[in-house]
C-alpha positions in Angstrom: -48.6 29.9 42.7 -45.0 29.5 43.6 -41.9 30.1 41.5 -40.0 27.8 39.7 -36.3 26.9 40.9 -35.1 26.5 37.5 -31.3 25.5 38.9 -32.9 23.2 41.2 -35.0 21.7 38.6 -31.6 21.2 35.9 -30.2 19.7 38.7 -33.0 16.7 39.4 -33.3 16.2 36.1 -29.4 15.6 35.8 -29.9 13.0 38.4 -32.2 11.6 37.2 -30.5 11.4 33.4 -27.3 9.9 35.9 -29.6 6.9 37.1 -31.2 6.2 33.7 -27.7 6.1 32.2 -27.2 3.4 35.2 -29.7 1.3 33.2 -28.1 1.4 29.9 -25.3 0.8 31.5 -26.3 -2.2 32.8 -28.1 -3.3 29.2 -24.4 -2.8 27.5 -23.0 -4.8 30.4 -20.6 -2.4 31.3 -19.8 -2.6 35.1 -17.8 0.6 34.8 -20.2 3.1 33.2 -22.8 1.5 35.7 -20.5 2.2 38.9 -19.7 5.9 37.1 -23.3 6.6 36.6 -24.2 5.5 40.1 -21.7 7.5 41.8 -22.5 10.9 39.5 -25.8 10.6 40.4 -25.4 10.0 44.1 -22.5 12.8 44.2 -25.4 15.1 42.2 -27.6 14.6 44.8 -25.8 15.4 47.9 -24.5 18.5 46.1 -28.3 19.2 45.7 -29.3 18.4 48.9 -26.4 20.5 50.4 -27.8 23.7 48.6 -31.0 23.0 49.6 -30.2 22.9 52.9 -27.5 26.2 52.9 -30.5 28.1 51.4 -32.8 27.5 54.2 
């Protein structure tokens, strides 16, 4: 059974919190925590993403 990547994991889950903050954003009606949230999340992402790839 392989190890957890517990940083990793944090790190999805903060995206993933970023694009379901995009929703409520979008239920308040607020343009500008929905363009916030959806560039955190995209910016978390490529930061995860460029780990992933410097560890390999």
């Amino acid at each position: 059974m392989k190890k957890i990547n517990v940083p990793m994991l944090l790190l999805a889950t903060l995206v993933i919190l970023m694009f379901v903050a995009v929703g409520v954003a979008i239920a308040f009606r607020n343009i500008w925590l929905v363009l916030l949230f959806l560039l955190l999340g995209f910016a978390i992402m490529g930061f995860g993403l460029s780990l992933k790839k410097k560890k390999k």
